[in-house]
C-alpha positions as CSV (number, residue, x, y, z in Angstrom):
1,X,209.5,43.5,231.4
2,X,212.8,42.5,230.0
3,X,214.8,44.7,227.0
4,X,217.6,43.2,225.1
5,X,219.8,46.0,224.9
6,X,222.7,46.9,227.2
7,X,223.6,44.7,230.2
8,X,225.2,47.0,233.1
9,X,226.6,45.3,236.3
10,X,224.6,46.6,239.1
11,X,221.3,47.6,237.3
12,X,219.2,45.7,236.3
13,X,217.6,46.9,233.0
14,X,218.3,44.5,230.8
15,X,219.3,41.0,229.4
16,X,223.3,40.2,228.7
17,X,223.6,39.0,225.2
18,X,226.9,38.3,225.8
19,X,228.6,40.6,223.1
20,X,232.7,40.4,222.9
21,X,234.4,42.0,220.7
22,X,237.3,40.7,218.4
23,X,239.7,42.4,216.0
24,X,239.0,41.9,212.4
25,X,235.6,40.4,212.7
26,X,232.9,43.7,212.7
27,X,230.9,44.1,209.9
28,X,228.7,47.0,208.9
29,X,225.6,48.4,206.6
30,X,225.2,51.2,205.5
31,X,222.0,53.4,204.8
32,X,220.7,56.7,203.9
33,X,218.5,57.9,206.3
34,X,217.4,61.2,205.6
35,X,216.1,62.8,202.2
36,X,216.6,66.7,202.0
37,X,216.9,67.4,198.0
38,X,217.8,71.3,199.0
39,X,219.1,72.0,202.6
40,X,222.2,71.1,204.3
41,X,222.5,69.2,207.2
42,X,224.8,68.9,210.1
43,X,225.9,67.6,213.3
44,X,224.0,64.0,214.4
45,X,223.1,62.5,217.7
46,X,221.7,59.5,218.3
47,X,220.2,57.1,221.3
48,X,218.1,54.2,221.0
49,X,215.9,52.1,223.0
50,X,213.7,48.9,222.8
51,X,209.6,49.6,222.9
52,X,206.9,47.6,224.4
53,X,206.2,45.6,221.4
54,X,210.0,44.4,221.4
55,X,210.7,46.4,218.4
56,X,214.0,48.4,218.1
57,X,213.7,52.5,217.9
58,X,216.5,54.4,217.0
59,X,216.6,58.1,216.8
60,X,219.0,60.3,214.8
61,X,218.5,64.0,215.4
62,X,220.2,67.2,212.9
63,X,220.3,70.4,212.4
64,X,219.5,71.5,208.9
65,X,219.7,75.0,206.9
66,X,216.4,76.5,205.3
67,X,218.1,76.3,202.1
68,X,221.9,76.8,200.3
69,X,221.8,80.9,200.8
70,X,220.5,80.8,204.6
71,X,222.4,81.1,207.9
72,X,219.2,80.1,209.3
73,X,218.6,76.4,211.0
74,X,215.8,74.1,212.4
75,X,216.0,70.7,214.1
76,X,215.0,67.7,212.9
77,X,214.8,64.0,213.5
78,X,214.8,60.9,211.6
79,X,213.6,57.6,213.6
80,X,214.2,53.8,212.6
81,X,211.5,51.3,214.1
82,X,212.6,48.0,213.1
83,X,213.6,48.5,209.3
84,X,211.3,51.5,209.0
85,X,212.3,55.0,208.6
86,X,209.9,57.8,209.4
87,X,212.5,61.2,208.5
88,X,212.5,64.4,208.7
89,X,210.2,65.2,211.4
90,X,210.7,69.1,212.8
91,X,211.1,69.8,216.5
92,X,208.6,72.4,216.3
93,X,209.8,76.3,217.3
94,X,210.0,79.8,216.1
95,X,212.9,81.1,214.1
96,X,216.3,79.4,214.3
97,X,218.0,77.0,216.0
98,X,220.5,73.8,216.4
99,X,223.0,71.9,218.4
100,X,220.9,69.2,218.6
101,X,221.5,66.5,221.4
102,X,219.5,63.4,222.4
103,X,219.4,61.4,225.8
104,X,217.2,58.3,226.1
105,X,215.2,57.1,229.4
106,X,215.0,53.4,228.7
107,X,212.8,52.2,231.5
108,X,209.9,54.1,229.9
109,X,210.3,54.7,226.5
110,X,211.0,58.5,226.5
111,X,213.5,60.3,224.4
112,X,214.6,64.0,224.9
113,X,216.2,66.1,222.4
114,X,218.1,69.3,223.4
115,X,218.1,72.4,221.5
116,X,219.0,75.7,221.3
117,X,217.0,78.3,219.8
118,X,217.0,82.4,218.8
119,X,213.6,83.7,218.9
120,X,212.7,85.0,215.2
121,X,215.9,85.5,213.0
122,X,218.0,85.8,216.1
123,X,216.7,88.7,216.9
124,X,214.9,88.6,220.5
125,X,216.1,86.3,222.8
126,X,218.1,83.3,223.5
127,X,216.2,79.9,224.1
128,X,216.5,76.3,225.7
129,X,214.4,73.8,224.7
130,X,214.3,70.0,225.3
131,X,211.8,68.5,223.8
132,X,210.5,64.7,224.7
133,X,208.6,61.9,222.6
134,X,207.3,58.5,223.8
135,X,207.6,56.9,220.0
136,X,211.3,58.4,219.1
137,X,210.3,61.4,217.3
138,X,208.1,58.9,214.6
139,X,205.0,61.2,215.4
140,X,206.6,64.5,216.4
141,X,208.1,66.2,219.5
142,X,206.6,67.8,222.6
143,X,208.3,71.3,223.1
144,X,209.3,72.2,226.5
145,X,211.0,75.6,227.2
146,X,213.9,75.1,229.8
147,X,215.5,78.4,229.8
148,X,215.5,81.6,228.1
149,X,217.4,85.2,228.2
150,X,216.8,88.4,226.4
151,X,219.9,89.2,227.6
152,X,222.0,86.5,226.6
153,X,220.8,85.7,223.1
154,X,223.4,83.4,221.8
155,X,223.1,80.7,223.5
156,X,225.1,77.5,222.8
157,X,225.9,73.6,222.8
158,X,223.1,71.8,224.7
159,X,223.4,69.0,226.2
160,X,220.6,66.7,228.1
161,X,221.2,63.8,230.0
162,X,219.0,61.4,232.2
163,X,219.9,59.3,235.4
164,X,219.3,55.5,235.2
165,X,220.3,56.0,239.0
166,X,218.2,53.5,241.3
167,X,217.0,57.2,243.6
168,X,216.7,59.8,240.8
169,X,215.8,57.5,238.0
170,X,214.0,59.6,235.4
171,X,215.8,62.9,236.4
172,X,216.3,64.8,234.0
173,X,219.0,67.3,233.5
174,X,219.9,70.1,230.3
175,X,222.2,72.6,229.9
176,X,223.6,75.6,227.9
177,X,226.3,77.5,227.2
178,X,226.1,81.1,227.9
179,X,228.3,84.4,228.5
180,X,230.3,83.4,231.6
181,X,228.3,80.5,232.6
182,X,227.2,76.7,231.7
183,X,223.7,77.3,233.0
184,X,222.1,73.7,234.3
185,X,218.1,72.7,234.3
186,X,216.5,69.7,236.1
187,X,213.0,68.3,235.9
188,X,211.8,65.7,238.0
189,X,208.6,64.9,236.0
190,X,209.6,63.6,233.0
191,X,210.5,66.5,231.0
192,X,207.3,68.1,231.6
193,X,208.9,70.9,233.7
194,X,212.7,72.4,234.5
195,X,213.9,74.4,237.4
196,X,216.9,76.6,237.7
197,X,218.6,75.3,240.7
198,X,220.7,77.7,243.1
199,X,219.5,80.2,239.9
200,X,221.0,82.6,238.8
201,X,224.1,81.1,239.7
202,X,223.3,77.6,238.8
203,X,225.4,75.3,236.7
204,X,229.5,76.4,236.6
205,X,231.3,80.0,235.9
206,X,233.8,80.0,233.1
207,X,236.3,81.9,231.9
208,X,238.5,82.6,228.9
209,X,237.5,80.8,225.7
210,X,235.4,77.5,226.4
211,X,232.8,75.0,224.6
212,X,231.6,71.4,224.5
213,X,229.6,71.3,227.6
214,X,228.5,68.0,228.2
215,X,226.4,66.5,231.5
216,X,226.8,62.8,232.4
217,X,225.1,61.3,235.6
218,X,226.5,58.1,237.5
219,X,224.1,55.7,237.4
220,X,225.5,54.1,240.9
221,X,225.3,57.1,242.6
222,X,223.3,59.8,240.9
223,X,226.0,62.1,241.2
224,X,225.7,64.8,238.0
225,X,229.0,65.7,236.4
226,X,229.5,68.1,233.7
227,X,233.0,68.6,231.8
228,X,233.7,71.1,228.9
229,X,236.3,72.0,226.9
230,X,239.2,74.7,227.8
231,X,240.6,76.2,224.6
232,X,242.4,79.0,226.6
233,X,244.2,76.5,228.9
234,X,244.3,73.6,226.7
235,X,242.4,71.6,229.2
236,X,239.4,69.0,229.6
237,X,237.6,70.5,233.1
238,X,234.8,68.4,234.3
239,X,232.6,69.5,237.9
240,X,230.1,67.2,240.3
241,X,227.2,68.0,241.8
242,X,226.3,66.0,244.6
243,X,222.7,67.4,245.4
244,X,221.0,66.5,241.8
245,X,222.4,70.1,240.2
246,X,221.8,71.9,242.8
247,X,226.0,72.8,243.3
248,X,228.4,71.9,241.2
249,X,232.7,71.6,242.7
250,X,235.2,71.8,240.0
251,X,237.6,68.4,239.8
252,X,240.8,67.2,238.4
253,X,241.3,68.7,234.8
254,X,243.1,66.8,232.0
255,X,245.7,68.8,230.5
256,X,246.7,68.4,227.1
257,X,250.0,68.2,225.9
258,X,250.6,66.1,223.1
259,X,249.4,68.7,220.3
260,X,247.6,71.3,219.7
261,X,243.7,72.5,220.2
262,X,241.7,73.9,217.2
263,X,239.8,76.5,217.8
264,X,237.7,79.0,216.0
265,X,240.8,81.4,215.3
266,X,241.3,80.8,211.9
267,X,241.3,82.2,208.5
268,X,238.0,81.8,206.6
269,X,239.7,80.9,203.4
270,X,242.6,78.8,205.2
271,X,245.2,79.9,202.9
272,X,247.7,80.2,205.4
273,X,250.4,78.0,205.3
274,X,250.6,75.4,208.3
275,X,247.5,77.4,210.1
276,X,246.7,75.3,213.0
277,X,243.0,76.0,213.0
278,X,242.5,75.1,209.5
279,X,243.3,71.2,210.6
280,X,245.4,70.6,206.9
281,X,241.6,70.0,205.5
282,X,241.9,72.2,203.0
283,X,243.5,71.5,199.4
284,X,244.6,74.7,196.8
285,X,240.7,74.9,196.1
286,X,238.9,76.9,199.0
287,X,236.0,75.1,198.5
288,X,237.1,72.2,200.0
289,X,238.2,74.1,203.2
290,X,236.6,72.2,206.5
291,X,236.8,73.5,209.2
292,X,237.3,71.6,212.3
293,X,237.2,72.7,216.1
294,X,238.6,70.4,218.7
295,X,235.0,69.1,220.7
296,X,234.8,65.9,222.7
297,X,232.1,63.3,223.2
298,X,232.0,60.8,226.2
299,X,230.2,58.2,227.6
300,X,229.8,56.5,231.5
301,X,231.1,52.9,230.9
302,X,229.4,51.0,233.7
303,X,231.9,48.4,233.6
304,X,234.7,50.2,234.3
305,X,232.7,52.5,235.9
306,X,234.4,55.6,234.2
307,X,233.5,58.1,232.0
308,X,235.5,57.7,228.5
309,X,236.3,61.1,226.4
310,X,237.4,60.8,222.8
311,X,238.7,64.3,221.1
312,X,240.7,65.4,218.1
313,X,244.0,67.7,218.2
314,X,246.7,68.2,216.0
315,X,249.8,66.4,216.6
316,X,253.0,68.2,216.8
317,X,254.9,66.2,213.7
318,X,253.1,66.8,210.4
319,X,250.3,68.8,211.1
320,X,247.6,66.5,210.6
321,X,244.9,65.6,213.3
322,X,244.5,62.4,215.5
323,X,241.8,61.2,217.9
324,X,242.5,60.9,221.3
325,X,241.0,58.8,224.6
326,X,241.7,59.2,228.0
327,X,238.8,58.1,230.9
328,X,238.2,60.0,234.2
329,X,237.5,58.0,237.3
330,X,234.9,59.4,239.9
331,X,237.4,58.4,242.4
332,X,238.5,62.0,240.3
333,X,241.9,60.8,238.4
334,X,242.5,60.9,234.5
335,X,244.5,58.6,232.5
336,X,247.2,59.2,230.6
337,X,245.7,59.9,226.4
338,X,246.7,57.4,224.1
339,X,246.1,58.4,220.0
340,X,243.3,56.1,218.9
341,X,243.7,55.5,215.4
342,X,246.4,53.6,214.0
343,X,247.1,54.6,210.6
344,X,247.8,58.5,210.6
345,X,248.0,59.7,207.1
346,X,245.6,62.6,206.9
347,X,243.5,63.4,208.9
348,X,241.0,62.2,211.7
349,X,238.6,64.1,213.9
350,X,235.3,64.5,215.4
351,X,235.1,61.1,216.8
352,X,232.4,59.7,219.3
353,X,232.1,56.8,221.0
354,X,229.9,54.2,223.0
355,X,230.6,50.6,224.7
356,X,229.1,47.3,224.2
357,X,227.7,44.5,226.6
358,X,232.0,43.4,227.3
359,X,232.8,46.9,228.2
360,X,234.6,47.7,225.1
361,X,234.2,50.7,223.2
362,X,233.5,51.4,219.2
363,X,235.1,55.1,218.5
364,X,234.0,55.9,215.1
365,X,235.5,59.3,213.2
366,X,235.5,61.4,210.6
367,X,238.9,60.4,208.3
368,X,240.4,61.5,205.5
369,X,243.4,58.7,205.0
370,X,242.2,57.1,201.3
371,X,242.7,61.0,200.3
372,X,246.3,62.0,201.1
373,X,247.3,64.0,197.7
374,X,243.9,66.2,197.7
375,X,242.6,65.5,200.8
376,X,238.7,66.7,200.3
377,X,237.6,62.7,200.5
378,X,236.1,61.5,203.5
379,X,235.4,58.1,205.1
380,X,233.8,56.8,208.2
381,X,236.4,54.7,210.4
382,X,236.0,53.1,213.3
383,X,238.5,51.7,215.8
384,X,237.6,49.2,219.0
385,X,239.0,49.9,222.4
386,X,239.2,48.0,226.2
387,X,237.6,50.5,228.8
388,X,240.8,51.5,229.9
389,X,242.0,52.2,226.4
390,X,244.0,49.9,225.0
391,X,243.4,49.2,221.0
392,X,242.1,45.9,220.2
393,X,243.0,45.1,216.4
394,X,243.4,48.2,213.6
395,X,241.0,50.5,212.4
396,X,238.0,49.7,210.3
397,X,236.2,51.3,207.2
398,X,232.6,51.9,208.2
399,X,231.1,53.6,204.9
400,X,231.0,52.1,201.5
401,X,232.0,55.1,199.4
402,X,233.6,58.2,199.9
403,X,232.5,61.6,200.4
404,X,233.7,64.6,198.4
405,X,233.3,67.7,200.8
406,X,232.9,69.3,197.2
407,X,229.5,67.7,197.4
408,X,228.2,69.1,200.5
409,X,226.0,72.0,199.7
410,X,227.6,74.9,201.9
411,X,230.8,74.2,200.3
412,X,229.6,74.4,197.3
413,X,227.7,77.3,197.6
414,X,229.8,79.8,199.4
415,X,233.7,79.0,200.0
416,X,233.3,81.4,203.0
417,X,230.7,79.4,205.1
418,X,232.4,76.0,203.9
419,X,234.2,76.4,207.1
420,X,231.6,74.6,209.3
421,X,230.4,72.0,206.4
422,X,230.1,68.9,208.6
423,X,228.7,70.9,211.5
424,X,230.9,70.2,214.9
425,X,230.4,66.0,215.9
426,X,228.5,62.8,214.8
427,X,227.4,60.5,217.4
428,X,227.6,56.4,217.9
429,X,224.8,54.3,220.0
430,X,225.3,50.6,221.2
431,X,221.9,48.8,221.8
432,X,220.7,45.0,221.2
433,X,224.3,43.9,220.4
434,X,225.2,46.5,217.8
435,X,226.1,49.9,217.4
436,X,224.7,52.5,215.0
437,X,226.4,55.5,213.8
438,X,225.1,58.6,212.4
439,X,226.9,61.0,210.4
440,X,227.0,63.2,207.5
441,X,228.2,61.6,204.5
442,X,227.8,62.5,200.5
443,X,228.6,59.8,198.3
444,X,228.3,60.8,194.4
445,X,226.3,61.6,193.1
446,X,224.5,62.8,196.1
447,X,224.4,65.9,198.3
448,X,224.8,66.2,201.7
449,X,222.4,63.6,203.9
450,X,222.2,62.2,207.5
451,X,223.7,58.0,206.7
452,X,223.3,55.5,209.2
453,X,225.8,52.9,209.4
454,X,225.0,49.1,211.6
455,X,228.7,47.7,212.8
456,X,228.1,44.1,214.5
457,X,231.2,42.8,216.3
């Protein structure tokens, strides 16, 4: 059965439709996707895929507070079949939990959603789940428990990924942060299952002050990589595993030098002046203090056969943040980072990205340029790149009003926990000649909600 969706050189999945992208001809819609009259919401992912009938699914997962007073979360999902929007359906479990993450397994219509998860009020154990849905989450999600610890309760930043390699297609692989190690999870039946290989030393050892982790796998050789983020060292590490998880070998790192890391450092109220964790988001009002830690979001291009990363870091002029690329080669080389969006009044971070059927990729971003006097207004922009990085026309609004981060319900409702309003990334997916980004956006006179915006090249 053919899918119109991607067209990768060397697997055959689906149908080319022959997508190039030009500057200064994308156009976008924009829609609310979610409808949560009390609770905030945070921190998107998306995938999509095309079902057996031909329709489109699309899949948006969030975490979302209990209500305005609570530090307590749950996951949920919104899921787009054709025009149709069946949202917020719960990813059933006990207590709390977040960090949503989605992977997609194309060739069969399954989607997985990471998950992280505390027992009851965080207060007996710490909890991996993925669970997995052959409809996108329209009817609900299967719970699978992947790993757990009494003795590591906080657990952190899933990620899930599945290999569209030709030997281990349908391989599934999760993993979690934990005290002193990324901990990796593989099932090879769908999801319904996960071992700990080489456990209890599975996955990498870290040290000093990291976050981020995110697995990849090569879809021309089934090799599993995992990078993370190095606040201590400034770096972007990334390991491969040969042997389907089993071992994992440290590789080149990217070291950063142009600017400067955020990281969670930082004074709740960000009243100090110039204080480089704040990232400048702040005005005289603490209320519309975001806080924003340096993550990174990547994607396997399988024309260039590399792995793009996009991240945000202060520069070292003004103060303000910028998005960054750079790609890593398997053949284990970085390129040189190159700033990705053009204009740099204010402020622009937590970007994500995804490629389209030329190779090219869309890296969208949160951006806070239309706002430079006050700077609590948000936009959506968007700006196209080659594989290798080079910018192809100027940035591009995405979103058809702004947001007030005055709006968004933490922010509103206690200055201290404002700090983390939009959560820590939004995500972007390219399927059937478009991408589709998710994000939190609250346009007046609404409150915080989970927006979709379409961009066609």
């Amino acid at each position: 059965m053919k899918r119109a969706g991607k067209s990768f050189c060397g697997l055959i999945l689906t149908i080319s439709l022959g997508v190039s992208v030009l500057a200064g001809t994308s156009t976008f819609a924009q829609t609310r996707a979610t409808n949560t009259p009390y609770n905030n919401v945070q921190e998107t992912s998306i995938v999509g895929y095309t079902n057996a009938s031909g329709a489109e699914v699309t899949t948006t997962a969030y975490m979302q507070y209990y209500n305005s007073s609570s530090s307590d979360t749950a996951i949920y999902t919104v899921t787009k079949v054709g025009a149709t929007l069946y949202n917020n359906v719960a990813a059933p479990f006990i207590g709390s939990g977040g960090d949503p993450v989605l992977a997609v397994d194309p060739f069969v219509g399954r989607t997985y959603l990471a998950g992280v998860e505390y027992g009851t009020q965080y207060s007996t154990q710490g909890i991996l789940n993925v669970w997995y849905s052959d409809n996108g989450g329209q009817s609900g999600w299967n719970r699978v428990t992947v790993g757990s610890s009494t003795q590591y309760k906080y657990w952190d930043k899933t990620s899930v990924a599945v290999s569209w390699h030709s030997g281990t297609r349908g391989t599934v692989y999760a993993s979690a942060l934990t005290p002193g190690r990324i901990r990796v999870y593989r099932s090879t039946d769908g999801g319904q299952s996960y071992t700990e290989p080489s456990a209890p030393n599975s996955g990498v050892a870290v040290s000093g002050w990291v976050q981020s982790p995110i697995l990849s796998v090569d879809p021309n050789t089934g090799y599993v990589y995992l990078f993370w983020i190095d606040w201590t060292n400034s770096r972007i590490r990334v390991a491969r595993s040969t042997q389907m998880g089993a071992s994992f070998v440290e590789m080149q790192s990217l070291q950063l030098t142009a600017g400067t890391l955020l990281i969670p450092q930082y004074d709740i109220f960000c009243t100090a002046s110039g204080n480089t964790t704040c990232d400048n988001l702040c005005s005289n009002d603490d209320y519309y203090c975001v806080k924003a830690d340096s993550m990174f979001a990547l994607r396997f291009n399988m024309f260039s056969n590399t792995f793009g990363v996009v991240w945000h870091q202060r520069n070292t002029t003004d103060n303000r943040t910028d998005v960054y690329f750079a790609y890593y080669s398997p053949s284990n080389f970085w390129s040189t980072p190159s700033r990705v969006n053009s204009v740099t009044t204010g402020d622009q971070w937590h970007p994500a990205l995804d490629w389209d059927n030329s190779g090219n990729y869309l890296v969208t971003y949160y951006d806070r340029r239309d706002n430079p006097t006050y700077n609590f207004w948000y936009r959506m922009y968007a700006t196209k790149l080659t594989a290798w990085g080079n910018r192809i026309g100027s940035d591009t609004l995405v979103t058809t009003d702004s947001s007030n981060v005055a709006n968004l319900r933490l922010a509103a409702s206690s200055p201290s926990r404002n700090i983390y309003t939009l959560g820590e990334y939004h995500d972007v997916w390219f399927w059937n000649g478009h991408w589709t980004l998710s994000y939190i956006f609250a346009p007046y006179p609404y409150t915080d909600e989970v927006y979709l915006s379409v961009v066609n090249p």
